[in-house]
N, C-alpha and C positions, 0 to 999 in steps of 0.2 A: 311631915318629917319622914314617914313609911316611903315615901314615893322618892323622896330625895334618895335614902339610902338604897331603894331598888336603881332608884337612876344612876348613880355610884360602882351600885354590881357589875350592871348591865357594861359601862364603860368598862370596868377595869376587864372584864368576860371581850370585849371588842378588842382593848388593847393586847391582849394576849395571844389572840387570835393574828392580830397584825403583825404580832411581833415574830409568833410562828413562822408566820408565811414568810417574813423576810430574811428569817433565819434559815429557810429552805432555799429561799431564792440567791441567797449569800452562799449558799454552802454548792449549790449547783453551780452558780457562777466559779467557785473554790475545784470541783471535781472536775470542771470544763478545764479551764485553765491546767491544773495538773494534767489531764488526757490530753492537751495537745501541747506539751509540754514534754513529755515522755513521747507522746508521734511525735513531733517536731525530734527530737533527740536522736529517734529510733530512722528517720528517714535523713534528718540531715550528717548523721554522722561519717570521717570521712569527705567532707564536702570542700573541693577542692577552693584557695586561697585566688581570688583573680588579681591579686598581686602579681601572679603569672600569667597573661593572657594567650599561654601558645601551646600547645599540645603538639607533640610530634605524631604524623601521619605514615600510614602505607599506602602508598599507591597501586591503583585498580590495573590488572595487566590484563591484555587482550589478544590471545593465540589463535592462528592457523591450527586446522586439526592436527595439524605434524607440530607443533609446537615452536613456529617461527612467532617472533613478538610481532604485533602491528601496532598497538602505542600502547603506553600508558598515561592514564587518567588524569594521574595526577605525579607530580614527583615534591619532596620538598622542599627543595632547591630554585621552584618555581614560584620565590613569590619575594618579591625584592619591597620591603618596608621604607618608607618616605612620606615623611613629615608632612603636615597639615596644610602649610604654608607651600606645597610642590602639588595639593590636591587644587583642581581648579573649583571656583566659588559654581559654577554651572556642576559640574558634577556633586556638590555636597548637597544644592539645592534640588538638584535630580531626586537625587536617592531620599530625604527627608520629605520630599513632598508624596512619591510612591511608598515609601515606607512606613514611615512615622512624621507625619505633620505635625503633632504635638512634639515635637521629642525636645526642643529646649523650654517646654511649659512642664513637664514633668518628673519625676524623680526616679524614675527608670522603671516605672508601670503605668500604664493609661489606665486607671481602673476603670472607668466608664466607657470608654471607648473601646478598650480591651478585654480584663479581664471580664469584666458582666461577659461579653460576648464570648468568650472563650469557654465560662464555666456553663450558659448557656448549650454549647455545642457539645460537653463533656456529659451536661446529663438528659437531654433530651437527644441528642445523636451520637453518643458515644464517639464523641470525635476530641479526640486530648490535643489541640493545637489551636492556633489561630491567637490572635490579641499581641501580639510581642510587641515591644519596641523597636528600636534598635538595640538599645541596652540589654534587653534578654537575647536576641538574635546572636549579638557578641558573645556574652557567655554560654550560648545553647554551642553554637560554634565552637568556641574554642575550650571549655571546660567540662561538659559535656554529654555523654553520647545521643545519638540519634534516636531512642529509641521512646514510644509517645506515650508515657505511662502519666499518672498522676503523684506519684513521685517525684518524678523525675519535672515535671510542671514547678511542684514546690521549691526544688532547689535552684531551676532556674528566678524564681521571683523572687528569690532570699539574697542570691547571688546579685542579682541585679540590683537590688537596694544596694547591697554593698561594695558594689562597684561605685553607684552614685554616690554615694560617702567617699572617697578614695580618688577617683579620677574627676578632673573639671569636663565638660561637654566636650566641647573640643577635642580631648583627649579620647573622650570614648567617640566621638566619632572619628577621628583621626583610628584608631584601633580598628574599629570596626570597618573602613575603608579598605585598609589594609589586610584583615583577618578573611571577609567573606569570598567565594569560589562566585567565580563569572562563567563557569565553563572550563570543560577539557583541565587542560595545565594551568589555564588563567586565575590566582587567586590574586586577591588584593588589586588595586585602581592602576598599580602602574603593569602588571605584566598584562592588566587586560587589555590597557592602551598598547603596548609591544604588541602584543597577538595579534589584537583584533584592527588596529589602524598601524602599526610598526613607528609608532611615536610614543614619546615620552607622557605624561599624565595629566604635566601641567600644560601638556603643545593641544590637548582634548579643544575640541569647537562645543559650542550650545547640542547642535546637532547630536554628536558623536556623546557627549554624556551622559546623554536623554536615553540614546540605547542600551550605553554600560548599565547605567540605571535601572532598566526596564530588565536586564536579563535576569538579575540578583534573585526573584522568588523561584525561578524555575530553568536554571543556565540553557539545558540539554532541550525544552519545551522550546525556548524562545530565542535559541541559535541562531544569528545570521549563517554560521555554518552546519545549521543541523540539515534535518529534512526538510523542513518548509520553512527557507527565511523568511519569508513574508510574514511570519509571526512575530519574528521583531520586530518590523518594521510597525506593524500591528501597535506593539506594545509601544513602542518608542513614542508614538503620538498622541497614545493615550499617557504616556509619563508629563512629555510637555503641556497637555490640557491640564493635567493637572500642579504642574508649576503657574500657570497662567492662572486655576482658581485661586491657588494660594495668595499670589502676590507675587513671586522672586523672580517674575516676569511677564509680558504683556501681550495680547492676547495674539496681537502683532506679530512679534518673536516667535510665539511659538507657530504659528500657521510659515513663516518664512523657515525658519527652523524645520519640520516638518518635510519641506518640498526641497530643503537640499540633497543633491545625490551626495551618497556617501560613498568611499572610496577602500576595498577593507584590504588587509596587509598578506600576500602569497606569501612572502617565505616565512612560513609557521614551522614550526617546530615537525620534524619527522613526522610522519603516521603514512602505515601503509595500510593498502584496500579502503581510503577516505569515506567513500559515500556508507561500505558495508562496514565502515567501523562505528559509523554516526547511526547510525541502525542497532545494532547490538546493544550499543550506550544507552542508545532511547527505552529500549527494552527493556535494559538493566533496572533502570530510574524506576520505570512503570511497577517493576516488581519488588527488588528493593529499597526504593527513594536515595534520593538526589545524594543525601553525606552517607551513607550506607555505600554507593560505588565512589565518590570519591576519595572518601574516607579508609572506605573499610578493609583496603588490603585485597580484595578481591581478584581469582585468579579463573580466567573465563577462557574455556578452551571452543572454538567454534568451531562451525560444519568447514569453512574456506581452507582452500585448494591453493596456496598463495601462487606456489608454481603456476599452475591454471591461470590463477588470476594475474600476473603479470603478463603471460600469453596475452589473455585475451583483453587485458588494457593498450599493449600495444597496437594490436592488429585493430583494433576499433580506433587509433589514433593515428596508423598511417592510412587505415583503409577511407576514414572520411575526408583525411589529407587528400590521399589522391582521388576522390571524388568532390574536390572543391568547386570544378568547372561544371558539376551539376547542381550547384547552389544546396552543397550539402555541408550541412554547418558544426551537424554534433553528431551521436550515435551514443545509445548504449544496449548493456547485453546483459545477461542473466542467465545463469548455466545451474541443473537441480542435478540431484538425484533424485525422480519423480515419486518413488516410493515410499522415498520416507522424507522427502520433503525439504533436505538437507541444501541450504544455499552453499554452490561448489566455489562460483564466482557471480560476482556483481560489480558490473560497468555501469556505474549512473549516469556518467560524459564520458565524454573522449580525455576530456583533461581536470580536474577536478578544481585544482588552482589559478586555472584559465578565466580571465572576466569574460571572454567570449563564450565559453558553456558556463562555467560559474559551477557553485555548489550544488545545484540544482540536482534531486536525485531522479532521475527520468523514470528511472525503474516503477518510483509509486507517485508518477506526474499522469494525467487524466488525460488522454491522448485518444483519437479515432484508431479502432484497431483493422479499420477497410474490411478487406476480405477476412482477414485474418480468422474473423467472427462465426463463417460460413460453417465450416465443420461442424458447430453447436446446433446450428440449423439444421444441417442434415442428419444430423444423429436423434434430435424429437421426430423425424420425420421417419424414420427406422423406428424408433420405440412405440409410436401411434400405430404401428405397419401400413401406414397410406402411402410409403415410397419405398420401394427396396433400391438395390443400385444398379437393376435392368431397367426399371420405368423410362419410359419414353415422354422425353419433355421438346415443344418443337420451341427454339429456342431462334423466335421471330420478332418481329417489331407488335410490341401489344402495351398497351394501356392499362393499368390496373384504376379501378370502379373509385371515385373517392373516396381517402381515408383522410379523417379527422377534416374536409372540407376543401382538400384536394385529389387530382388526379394523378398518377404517378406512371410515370413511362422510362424504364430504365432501359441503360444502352450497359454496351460488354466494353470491356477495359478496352479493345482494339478499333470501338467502333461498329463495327461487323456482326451480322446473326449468320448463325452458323447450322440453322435447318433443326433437321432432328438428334437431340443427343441422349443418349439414355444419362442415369446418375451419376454413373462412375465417372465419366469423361465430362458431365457438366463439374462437378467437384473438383477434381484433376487438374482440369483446364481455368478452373474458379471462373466460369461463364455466369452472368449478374441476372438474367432474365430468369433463369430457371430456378436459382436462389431464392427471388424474388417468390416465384411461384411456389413454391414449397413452403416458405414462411408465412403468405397466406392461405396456405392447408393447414400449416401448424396452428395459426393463431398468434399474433404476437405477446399475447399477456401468458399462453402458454411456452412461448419461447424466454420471455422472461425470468419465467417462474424454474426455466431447466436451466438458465443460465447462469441464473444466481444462487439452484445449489449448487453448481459444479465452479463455483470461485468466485463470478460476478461480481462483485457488492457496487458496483456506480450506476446500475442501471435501477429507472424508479421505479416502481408497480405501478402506476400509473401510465396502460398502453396506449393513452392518446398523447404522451408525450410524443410517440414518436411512431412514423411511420412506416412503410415496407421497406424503407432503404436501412430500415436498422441490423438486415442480415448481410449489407456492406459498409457496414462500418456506420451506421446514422448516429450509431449512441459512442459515448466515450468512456476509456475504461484504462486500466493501468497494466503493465508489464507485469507485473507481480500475478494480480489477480487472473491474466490471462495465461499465464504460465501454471497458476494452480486449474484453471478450466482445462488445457493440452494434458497438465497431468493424471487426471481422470481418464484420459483416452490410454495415454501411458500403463495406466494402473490396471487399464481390465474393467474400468467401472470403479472403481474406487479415488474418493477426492482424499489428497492429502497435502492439506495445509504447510507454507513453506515454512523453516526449520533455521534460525542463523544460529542457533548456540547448543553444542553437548553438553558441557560440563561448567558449574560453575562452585566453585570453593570459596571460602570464607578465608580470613588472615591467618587463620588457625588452623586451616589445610580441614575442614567439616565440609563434609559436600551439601549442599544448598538444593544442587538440582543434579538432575544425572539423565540424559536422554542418549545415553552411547548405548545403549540396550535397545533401543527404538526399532532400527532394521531387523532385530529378530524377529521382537514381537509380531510387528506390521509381516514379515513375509510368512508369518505361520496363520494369520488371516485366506478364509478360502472362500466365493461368492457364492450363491444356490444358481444351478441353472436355472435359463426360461427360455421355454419354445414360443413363446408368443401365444399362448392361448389364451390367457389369462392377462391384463392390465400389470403392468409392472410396478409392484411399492418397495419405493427405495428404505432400506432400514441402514441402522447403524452408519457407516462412513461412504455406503453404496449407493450411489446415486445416479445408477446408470448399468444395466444389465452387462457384462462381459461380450452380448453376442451383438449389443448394438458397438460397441467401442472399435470389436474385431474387425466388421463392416469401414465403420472411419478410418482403421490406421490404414485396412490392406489399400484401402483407395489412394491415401497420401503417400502410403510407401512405393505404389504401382509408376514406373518412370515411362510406360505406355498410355496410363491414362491421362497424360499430362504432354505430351510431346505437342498438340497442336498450337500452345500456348508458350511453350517455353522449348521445343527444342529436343530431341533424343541427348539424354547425358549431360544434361546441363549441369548447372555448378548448385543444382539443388540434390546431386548427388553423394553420394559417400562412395566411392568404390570399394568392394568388398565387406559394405556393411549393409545393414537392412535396417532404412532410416525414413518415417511417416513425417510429413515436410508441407507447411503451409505458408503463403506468402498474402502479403495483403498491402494493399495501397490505395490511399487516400484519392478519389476524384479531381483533388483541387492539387495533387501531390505534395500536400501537407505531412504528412503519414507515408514510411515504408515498414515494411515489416519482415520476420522472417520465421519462423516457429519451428521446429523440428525434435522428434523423439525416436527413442528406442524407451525399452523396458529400464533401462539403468542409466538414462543422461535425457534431459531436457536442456534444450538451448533456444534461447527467443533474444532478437538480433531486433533493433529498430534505429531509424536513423531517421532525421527531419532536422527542425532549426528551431531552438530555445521559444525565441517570439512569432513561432506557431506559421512563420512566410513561407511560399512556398517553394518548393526545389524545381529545379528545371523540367518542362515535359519531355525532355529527351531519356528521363530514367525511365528505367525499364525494369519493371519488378520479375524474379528472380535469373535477373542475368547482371541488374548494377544495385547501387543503395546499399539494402541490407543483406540480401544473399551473399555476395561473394564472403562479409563477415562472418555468417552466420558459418559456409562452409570451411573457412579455416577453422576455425574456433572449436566448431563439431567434429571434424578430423583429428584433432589433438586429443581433443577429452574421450572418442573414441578407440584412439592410438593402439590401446594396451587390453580393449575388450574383445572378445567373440562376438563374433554377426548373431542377433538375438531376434528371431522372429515372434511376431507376435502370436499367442497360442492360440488358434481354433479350439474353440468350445464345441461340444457334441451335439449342440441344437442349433449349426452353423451348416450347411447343407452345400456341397457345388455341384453345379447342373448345368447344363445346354442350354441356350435359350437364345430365340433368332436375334442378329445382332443387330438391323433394326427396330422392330417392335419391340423386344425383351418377352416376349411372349414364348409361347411352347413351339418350338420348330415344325414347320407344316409346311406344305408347296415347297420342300425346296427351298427352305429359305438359308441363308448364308447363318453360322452359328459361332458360338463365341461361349466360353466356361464363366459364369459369376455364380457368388456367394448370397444364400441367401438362410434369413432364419427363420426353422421348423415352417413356424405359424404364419408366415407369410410366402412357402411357396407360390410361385407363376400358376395360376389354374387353367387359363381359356391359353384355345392353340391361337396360329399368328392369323390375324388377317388380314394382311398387306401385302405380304411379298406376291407378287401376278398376281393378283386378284384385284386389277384394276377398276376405274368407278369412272364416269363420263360426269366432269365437271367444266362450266364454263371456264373460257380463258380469252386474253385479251386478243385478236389476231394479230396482233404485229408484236407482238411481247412474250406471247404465249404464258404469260404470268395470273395466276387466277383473278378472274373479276370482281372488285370491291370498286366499293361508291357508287357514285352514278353515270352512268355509261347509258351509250343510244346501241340499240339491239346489233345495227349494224357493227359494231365495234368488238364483236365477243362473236366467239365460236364453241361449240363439245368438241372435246378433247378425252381419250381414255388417260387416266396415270395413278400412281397411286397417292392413296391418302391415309394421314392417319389423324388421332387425335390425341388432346392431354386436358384436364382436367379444366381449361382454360379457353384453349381453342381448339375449334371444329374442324376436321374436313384441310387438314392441311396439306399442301400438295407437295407430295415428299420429291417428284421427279422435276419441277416445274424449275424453272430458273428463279434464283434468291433474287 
């Protein structure tokens, strides 16, 4: 009985305890509920009714520095709504199969497929996005704002249930057709087919759906008319695979689909400066996301010169007109203010609307830059001091040793070797032998490495990709980047990265960014001299000593150290200005080019053909191609400046030196004024001039004896000789 009643205790002591706990567990479950009950109140309150699905917009404007418009982003008026039944079945099936596959199995949240992965990326990456459907996309769109909070997460998935109660499928995809931005002014199915094909919605092919589709996560990324269509093209095949995994079509379709050419629509809606307006855009997006510039009212004032740039669109469009008989197809151009990096103008084709150049922005397209490249050579070759611009290079027929498993024997643009040339006039004249020869002094993983900080970025650190011809052009690189490398010579030694936008404001008139103060800053920047005693370390935005740059420009601006190649007064001149001027052309005449600077204007001129064929050999780099562009263009934009010479530094030295040898004048020898710095003064006198040497020679040729010969065939002969780093014993008097 004792035991009973302890057994009795014991239970009602357990039950009490159970009842406890459930009474804790009840009343937690009680305070939970109430806490997000009161959050839920406190975040959803305010929460707009999608009985509405339309929010009125401002549109993103985009200004010349002087405050001409060049388009706008978006207007409201650009977006013409039509019924479900006018949407083609290939475009619904498009967009559901990249967007939301599940979206008629759900209620306007994927929780598994979505939200897990969303809240996933929110607390392990702090990234508040991703998981949507269509159904939230719609009301993220149009009820709204942009901005990635967790907040703003919850009203989107409250909104969306409540949309799913209210509208049938159809309807919200029929809505969301309509409401989402494809690009530029394109919102909604039907003005994207207007824009982007100049047809109606429901007139769309399999093909052409597949890409409207594909642009919808990222318009301005995946642009047939942005920078690189080949993105969409990209994405459009990746839309179709996955229509074909789905089912809503066969595997068939879509590989045929796929390989159709697509056809897209010229007359688009106004915008001027196209290529540099699709630049700025891209920019915008990058900084602040895609509904922030179409949305958000945005007032972006850039560096462009529209003046300028109407100039130089045209002259790039009659100049390759009337170079058509040299199988010249396109051109474009790019005009800075080097110092602060400011894009004045940008020609990415001759015609932008043209299918024959196409949207294609050439400016940032990977192109051989030939000679173009050489300046960068010769200036690690000044900053090692193993070359000043007196050295003596005999610029002969020679063989260089094999690199990466070949031999390499470069010839000069004319064909022709030209004996002994010192630096200044091998540069000048852009002779390839002596190039050649200095970049295997430099080292090419060292010429890389100075390449790619002064702009570079397509060349790989890996120096057996490529061989000695990389100082004519072996590697491939962009307008841009090459124009930020000239601008460093421009600067004094100083790289500065190109500039498209000053100013950009918010709907609210709040400045966002402000780079109009830029030019002060940067010209109150001043370099540390160096005499060359000491190894050069480039710090902060210097990447290149002032006394090696001084060296490059005075050679490119000198119109004497260039005349054997091009001419006294050629059309690589400026009359009355003082302008550092490089030209470059491809071997295969794939590539022309044109480069030139002062202190306050860069201008880089290229001309070639879209699909890489090549142009006639009757071009003649600077006297046809890119020059004659390049000189009007630079004319203009120097129109209204003073002649700007470049500034000699105090560790920049000019001196005598024989005009043969480069050496210290001695015998009599004939002398000539160049530049040299501190630490690399001429040390040893000349020992050439009369001071002849008895070398065999052939007797009937009188050219010196190489190979193999019978004794009768060769004679001594006095003449003189010199040497270069390369070869021996060259015979300066002897017939080439």
């Amino acid at each position: 009985m004792a035991k009973k009643r302890k057994k009795n205790e014991t239970n009602k002591v357990n039950r009490s305890r159970n009842l406890s706990r459930g009474q804790l567990v009840i009343a937690g479950i009680f305070i939970a509920v109430i806490l997000f009950l009161i959050f839920s109140i406190f975040i959803l309150k305010d929460l707009p009714s999608p009985n509405s699905l339309a929010n009125p917009v401002q549109s993103t404007k985009i200004y010349d520095r002087n405050g001409k418009l060049l388009y706008s982003v978006f207007t409201s008026e650009n977006r013409t709504y039509i019924p479900i039944g006018d949407i083609p079945q290939a475009l619904q099936k498009a967009t559901i199969a990249s967007e939301d596959k599940d979206f008629y199995r759900h209620g306007g949240i994927n929780f598994v497929g979505g939200i897990l992965r969303a809240a996933r990326d929110m607390i392990f990456y702090r990234n508040v996005q991703g998981g949507s459907t269509l159904t939230q996309q719609l009301v993220k769109s149009a009820l709204l704002s942009p901005e990635r909070t967790l907040p703003r997460k919850i009203k989107e998935i409250v909104l969306a249930f409540w949309t799913e109660r209210i509208y049938p499928k159809d309807k919200i995809l029929e809505m969301y057709l309509n409401q989402i931005p494809y690009g530029g002014t394109a919102y909604g199915a039907e003005e994207a087919a207007r824009i982007y094909f100049g047809k109606h919605a429901k007139d769309l092919s399999l093909a052409e759906s597949a890409l409207l589709a594909g642009i919808t996560p990222a318009p301005t990324y995946y642009s047939p008319l942005g920078t690189d269509p080949s993105r969409a093209k990209k994405r459009q095949v990746e839309v179709l695979n996955l229509m074909a995994e789905n089912g809503f079509i066969s595997k068939d379709e879509a590989d045929k689909s796929a390989a159709e050419p697509l056809t897209f629509n010229t007359q688009r809606d106004p915008i001027l400066a196209p290529h540099f307006v699709m630049l700025v855009k891209e920019q915008l997006v990058k900084k602040y996301g895609e509904q922030m510039v179409d949305w958000g009212g945005l007032k972006v004032t850039t560096t462009l010169d529209f003046d300028l740039q109407s100039f130089a669109q045209i002259t790039v469009a009659s100049e390759t007109a009337r170079q058509k008989n040299l199988k010249v197809g396109n051109g474009a151009a790019l005009v800075t203010n080097p110092g602060t990096g400011e894009i004045l103008a940008m020609i990415g084709s001759r015609d932008y609307f043209s299918t024959e150049s196409g949207s294609v922005n050439v400016v940032f397209a990977n192109r051989s830059p030939g000679s173009a490249i050489k300046p960068l050579n010769y200036a690690l070759g000044f900053l090692k001091g193993l070359v000043t611009p007196a050295t003596a290079w005999i610029d002969g027929r020679y063989c260089f040793p094999p690199f990466n498993g070949k031999s390499y024997c470069p010839q000069n643009y004319d064909g022709k070797f030209h004996g002994v040339v010192q630096t200044r006039f091998a540069l000048g004249n852009s002779l390839n032998i002596p190039a050649v020869k200095i970049l295997a002094i430099n080292k090419v993983e060292d010429f890389i490495a100075t390449a790619s900080a002064m702009g570079l970025r397509t060349l790989d650190e890996d120096p057996n990709r490529y061989g000695y011809s990389l100082t004519l052009g072996g590697g491939e690189t962009t307008m841009a980047d090459l124009s930020t490398a000239f601008g460093v010579f421009a600067n004094g030694g100083r790289r500065q990265d190109l500039l498209p936008i000053l100013k950009v404001e918010d709907g609210n008139g709040k400045i966002l960014e402000d780079n109009s103060t830029k030019p002060q800053v940067l010209n109150s920047r001043f370099q540390k001299s160096w005499d060359g005693s000491q190894p050069y370390i480039p710090y902060d935005d210097w990447v290149l000593p002032s006394e090696v740059t001084f060296l490059v420009s005075h050679i490119l601006l000198d119109d004497s150290s260039r005349t054997m190649t091009f001419g006294a007064g050629s059309v690589l001149n400026i009359p009355g200005k003082v302008v550092s001027v490089k030209t470059g052309t491809t071997e295969d005449k794939r590539d022309n080019w044109t480069i030139g600077y002062t202190p306050s204007r860069l201008t880089a001129v290229w001309v070639g053909n879209n699909d890489n064929s090549a142009m006639s050999p009757s071009l003649e780099s600077g006297n046809t191609g890119a020059a004659p562009i390049w000189n009007k263009i630079m004319k203009y934009t120097l129109k209204d400046l003073s002649p700007e010479w470049p500034q000699k530094p105090e560790n920049v030295i000019f001196m005598e030196v024989c005009a043969l040898s480069g050496l210290l004048p001695d015998h009599g020898c004939p002398v000539r004024g160049e530049y040299f710095i501190k630490g690399f003064l001429p040390r040893e006198k000349d020992t050439v001039w009369e001071q002849k040497r008895k070398i065999w020679v052939f007797k009937d040729t009188h050219k010196p004896a190489t190979g193999n010969f019978q004794p009768d065939q060769v004679q001594e002969e006095d003449h003189l000789v010199i040497s270069d780093p390369f070869q021996k014993d060259f015979c300066v008097d002897c017939p080439l």
